[in-house]
C-alpha positions, 0 to 999 in steps of 0.5 A: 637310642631312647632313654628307657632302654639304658636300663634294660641293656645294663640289666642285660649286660649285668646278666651275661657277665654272672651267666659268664662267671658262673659258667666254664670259660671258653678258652681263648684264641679258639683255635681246637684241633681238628677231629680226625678220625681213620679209616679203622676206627670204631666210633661209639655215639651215646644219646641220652635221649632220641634225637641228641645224637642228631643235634649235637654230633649229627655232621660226625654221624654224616661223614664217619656213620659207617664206622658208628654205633649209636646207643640211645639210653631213654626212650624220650617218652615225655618228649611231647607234652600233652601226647600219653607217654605209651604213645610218644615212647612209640613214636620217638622209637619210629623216629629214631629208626627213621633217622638210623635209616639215613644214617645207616651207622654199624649198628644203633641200640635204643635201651629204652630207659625211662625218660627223665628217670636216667639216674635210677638206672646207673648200672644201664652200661655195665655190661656193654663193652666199650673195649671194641672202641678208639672214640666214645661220643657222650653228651655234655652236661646240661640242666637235663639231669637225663642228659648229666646221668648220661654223661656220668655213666660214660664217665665212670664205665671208662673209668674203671676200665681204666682202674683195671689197666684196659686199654681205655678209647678216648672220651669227647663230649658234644654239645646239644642245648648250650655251648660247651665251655672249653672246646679241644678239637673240632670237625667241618660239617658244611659239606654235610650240614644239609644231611643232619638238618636232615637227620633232625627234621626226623624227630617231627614231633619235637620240632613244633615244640622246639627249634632244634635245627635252628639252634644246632645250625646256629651253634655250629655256625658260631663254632666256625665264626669264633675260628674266623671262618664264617659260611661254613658249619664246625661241630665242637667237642672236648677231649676229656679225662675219664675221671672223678673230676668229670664225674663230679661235673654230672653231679655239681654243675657248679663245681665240687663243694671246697668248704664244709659249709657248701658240701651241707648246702649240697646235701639233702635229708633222706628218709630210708626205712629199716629193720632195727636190731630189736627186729622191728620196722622203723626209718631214719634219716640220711644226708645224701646228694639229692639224686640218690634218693630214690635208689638208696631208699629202695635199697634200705627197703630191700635190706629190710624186706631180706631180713637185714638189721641197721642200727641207725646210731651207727649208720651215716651218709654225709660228713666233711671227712678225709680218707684216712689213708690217701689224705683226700677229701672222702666221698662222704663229704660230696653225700656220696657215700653210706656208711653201714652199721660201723662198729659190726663192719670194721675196717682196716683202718679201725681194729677196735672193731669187727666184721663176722659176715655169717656170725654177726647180724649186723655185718655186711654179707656178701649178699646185702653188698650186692643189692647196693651193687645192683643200684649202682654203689660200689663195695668197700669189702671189695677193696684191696686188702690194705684198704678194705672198708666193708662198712662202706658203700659209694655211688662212684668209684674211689 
């Protein structure tokens, strides 16, 4: 070995080893459970995008399409740099028909969100009914916050089924770009493999830009390696729980902040406009996680342009806090939560104020509450009655 490699291979070794400890550990001996999956079962596969469906649980779509739905939320339209995104969207929209076509699952949706855009969109799952599935199949995430978004709005729709005593279907992410860190079941596509190479090869486009079906084959060959098991092609996927923790994973990749001092390094200065109490146009700042600016500045433009005051003495976003109540780390301390002129919106927790919708102008009314519903927060005045907290707004469930 030439003396000037050792440096480099040291350099290497020293980088997988971070890369390691910065990521989820994959459980050891590896030994997942096999998938299965009966015959009556109604299988639900959720894309974030055109062709992740394909690289990331294309052999389940071989064996079991008859029993799938798939829904696609973006419409991929920055997918191929260079080509105008009207065109692309139109061409990954035929591509994904192409590849329904050899796959022929119960029935496949293509929302056609805006690529990259995913999180301004968090209410995109609201009204489809997950009830009518045993298995939900969403993306893992990844450094693609569509894909993140994707995985989120999964999490939180079952989430709440689940909050409401619905009979809830089971939740397994697949992987598309990186190994998943922990892996609970896998599924033996090598009899199918061919057939999902062919589902891939049906997004041409992406192809020349990527080597997707190369790396879709090499992860599913390294998932049967680590089994002892070479030759032959696994799909992984993990089993999880449809909760704040797998939520949280969509928005700190890297873990929740544990300390004061990283939930301030996660947060970000916003600058949202209102309409004072003295009735004239102005702004403040909020801190708030970085991926709800966009929709928080539309709402406090839509509160202003409805005739809505904020008192901006009174209105905050980020602090290291506790639920009153629970004991709990608030949601306010991950910039996750806005509270709302506090002293005109009390809460049961804080009798020295008030809450007179219709009288006070700075109380919350119904009708202000649902522009932050329509953006994807949910309403501390819809809160049980022990617990009722109308100042308050949150980008995920309690």
């Amino acid at each position: 070995m030439k003396k000037g490699l050792f440096p480099l291979i040291a350099a290497v070794l020293c980088a997988l080893a971070a890369s390691c400890h910065a990521a989820p550990r994959l459980k050891y001996p590896f030994i997942p459970e096999k998938l299965e999956i009966a015959p009556e079962e109604r299988l639900l596969i959720v894309a974030p995008h055109p062709d992740d469906e394909a690289l990331g649980a294309g052999g389940l779509l071989a064996l079991y399409g008859e029993q799938c739905d798939v829904l696609v939320l973006t419409d991929g339209a920055k997918g191929h740099k260079g080509v105008p995104e009207d065109i692309e969207k139109d061409v990954r929209a035929r591509q994904f028909l192409a590849e329904m076509e050899l796959v022929k699952p119960r029935r496949h949706i293509m929302l056609g969100l805006p690529d990259a855009a995913l999180w301004d969109h968090k209410t995109c799952l609201n009204d489809f009914d997950m009830s009518v599935y045993t298995k939900v199949f969403a993306a893992e995430c990844d450094a693609h916050p569509d894909h993140a978004a994707a995985c989120a709005f999964v999490v939180e729709r079952l989430w709440g089924m689940a909050r409401r005593g619905e009979k809830v279907p089971e939740l397994y992410l697949y992987e598309v770009h990186k190994p998943l860190g922990n892996v609970s079941h896998a599924l033996d596509i090598t009899d199918v493999m061919e057939r999902k190479r062919a589902f891939i090869r049906c997004h041409e486009d992406q192809l020349p830009q990527y080597c997707y079906e190369q790396i879709a084959a090499d992860l599913n060959s390294l998932r049967a390696s680590q089994q002892n098991k070479p030759g032959r092609f696994f799909e992984a996927y993990c089993l999880v729980e449809p909760d704040f923790g797998t939520f949280a994973r969509a928005l700190f990749p890297d873990g929740l902040p544990q300390t004061p001092a990283d939930a301030a390094a996660c947060v970000k200065k916003i600058t949202v406009p209102v309409l004072t109490p003295e009735g004239t146009r102005a702004s403040m700042t909020l801190e708030l996680h970085p991926l709800l600016e966009k929709p928080v500045q539309r709402i406090f433009a839509e509160m202003a342009d409805a005739g809505f005051p904020v008192d901006p003495k009174i209105t905050g976003g980020f602090r290291w806090s506790v639920v009153q109540k629970t004991g709990v780390v608030s949601k306010h301390a991950y910039g996750l939560a806005v509270d709302l002129n506090w002293e005109h919106n009390a809460a049961v927790y804080t009798p020295q104020w008030t809450h007179a919708p219709g009288t006070d102008p700075l109380s919350v009314t119904p009708e202000i509450a649902a522009i932050w519903k329509r953006h994807g927060f949910d309403w501390g005045g819809d809160f049980p009655e022990d617990s009722r907290d109308p100042m308050h707004f949150c980008f995920t469930l309690r």
